[in-house]
DRENKE-800184 format. One record per residue (C-alpha): residue number from 1; residue in one letter; z, y, x. Coordinates in steps of 0.02 Angstrom, whole numbers, plus 50000, padded with zeros to 5 digits. Layout:
# DRENKE-800184
 pos code     Z     Y     X
 NUM    A     Z     Y     X
...
This chain:
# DRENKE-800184
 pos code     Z     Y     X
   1    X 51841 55545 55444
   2    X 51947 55680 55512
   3    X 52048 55709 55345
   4    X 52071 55519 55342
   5    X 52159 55529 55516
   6    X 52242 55679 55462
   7    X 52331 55594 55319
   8    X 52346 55430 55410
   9    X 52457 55534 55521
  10    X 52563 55622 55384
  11    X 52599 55450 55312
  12    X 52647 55373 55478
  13    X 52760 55520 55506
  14    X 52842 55521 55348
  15    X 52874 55338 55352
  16    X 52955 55376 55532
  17    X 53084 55510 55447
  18    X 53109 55391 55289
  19    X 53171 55257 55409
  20    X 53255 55369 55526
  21    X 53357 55436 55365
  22    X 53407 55280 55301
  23    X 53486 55184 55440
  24    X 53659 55127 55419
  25    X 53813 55230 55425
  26    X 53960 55141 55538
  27    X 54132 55172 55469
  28    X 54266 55223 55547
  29    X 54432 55157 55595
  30    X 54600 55228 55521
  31    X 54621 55275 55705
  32    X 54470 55344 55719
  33    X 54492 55461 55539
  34    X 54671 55513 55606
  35    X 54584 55565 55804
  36    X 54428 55672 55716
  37    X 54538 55779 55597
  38    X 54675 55782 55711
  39    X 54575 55855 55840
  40    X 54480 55960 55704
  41    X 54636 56047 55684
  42    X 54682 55980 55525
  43    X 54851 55836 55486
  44    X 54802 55683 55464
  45    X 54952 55568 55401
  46    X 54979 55383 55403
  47    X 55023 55345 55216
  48    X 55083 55188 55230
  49    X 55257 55211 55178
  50    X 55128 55272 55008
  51    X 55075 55106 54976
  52    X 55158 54992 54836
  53    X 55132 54799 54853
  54    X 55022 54822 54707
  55    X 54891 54914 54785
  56    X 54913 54808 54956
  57    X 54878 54650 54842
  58    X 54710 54732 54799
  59    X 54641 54692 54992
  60    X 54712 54905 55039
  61    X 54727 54879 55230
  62    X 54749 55074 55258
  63    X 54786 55257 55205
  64    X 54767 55386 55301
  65    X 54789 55565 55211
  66    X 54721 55745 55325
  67    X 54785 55912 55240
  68    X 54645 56034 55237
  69    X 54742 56180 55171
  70    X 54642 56202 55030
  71    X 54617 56016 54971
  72    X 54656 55827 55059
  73    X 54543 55691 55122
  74    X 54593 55521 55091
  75    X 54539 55387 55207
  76    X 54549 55210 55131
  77    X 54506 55046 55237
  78    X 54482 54889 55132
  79    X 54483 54705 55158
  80    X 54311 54664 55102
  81    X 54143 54778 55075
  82    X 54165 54700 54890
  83    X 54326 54772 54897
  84    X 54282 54940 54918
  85    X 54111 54944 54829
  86    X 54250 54908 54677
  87    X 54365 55044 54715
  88    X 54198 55180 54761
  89    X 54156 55128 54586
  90    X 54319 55152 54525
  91    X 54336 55324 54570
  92    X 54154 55379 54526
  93    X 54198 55329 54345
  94    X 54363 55432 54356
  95    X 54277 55568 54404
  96    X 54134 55555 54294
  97    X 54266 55526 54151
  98    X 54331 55713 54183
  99    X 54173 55791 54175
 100    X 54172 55959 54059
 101    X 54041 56025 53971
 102    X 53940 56091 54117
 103    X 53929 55971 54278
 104    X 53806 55946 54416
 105    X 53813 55759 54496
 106    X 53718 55671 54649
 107    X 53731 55503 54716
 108    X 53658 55414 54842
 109    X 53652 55221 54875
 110    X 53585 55146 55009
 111    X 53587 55007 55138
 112    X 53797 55009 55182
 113    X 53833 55198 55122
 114    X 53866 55248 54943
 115    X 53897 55429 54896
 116    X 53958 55519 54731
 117    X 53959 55714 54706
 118    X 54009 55792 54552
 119    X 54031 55970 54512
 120    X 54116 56032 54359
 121    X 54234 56166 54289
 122    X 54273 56217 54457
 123    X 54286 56068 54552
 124    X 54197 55981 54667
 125    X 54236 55796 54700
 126    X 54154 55661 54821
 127    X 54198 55494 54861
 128    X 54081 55403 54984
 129    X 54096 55226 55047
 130    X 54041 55155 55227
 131    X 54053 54975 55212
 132    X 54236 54919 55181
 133    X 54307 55113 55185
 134    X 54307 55264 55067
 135    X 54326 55445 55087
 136    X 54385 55526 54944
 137    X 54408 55713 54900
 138    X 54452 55817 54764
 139    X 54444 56022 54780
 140    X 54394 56183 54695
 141    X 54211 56213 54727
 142    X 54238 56352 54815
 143    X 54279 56240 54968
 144    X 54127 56123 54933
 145    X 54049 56191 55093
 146    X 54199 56158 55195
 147    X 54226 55974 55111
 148    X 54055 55957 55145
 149    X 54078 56009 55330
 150    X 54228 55888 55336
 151    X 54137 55755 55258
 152    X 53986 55791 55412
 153    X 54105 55769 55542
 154    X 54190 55591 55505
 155    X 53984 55549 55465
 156    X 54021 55532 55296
């Protein structure tokens, strides 16, 4: 009876941390991007005057671009979830597409967050999506912890 409580117990508890893990993400605002890696010490940049009519005809409502020294994070804040769900899968199949012969990969899909990692010949890329916004970066994998770090501190 005991080791029935006991695992009664552990499955109660995991269910707790299962739940716990997979709660939605909330995404942030372009002003909200530009605050957090301005104040992280790092230049975030409207890119606006980037944009073409072409890619503001595809529901693009914002860029933001923060210059990390060694690599850039680019914010992008979308019309639609659809929208961006497109354009997350977009970019995981152009990075997939440039995989070399060795390459590591995770991804992660669940509730409102999707997120793509891909290692290979030297670089480390991740694009993750919060409902209608992306965060994508590209960078030698010797910064992967500090993308990583980055990508912790917008709660991406």
């Amino acid at each position: 009876m005991k080791r029935f409580n006991f695992v009664i117990v552990i499955v109660i508890i995991l269910m707790i941390m299962t739940l716990t893990a997979c709660s939605p993400k909330v995404a942030l605002s372009a002003d909200d991007f530009d605050s957090i890696m301005t104040a992280a010490g790092y230049g975030a940049m409207d890119g606006e005057f980037l944009l073409t009519d072409d890619s503001r005809n595809t529901g693009l409502l914002s860029y933001f671009i923060a210059d990390c020294l060694s690599f850039h994070v680019e914010y992008f804040a979308f019309d639609s979830e659809m929208t961006a769900r497109q354009n997350f899968n977009s970019f995981r199949n152009s990075f997939e597409d440039g995989r070399g012969r060795t390459s590591s990969t995770s991804e992660v899909n669940v509730s409102n967050y999707n997120k793509f990692t891909i290692t290979t010949d030297g670089q480390f890329s991740v694009v993750t999506r919060v409902e209608n916004t992306l965060v994508v970066v590209s960078a030698s994998s010797e910064y992967k912890a500090e993308v990583n770090a980055v990508l912790d501190l917008l709660g991406y």
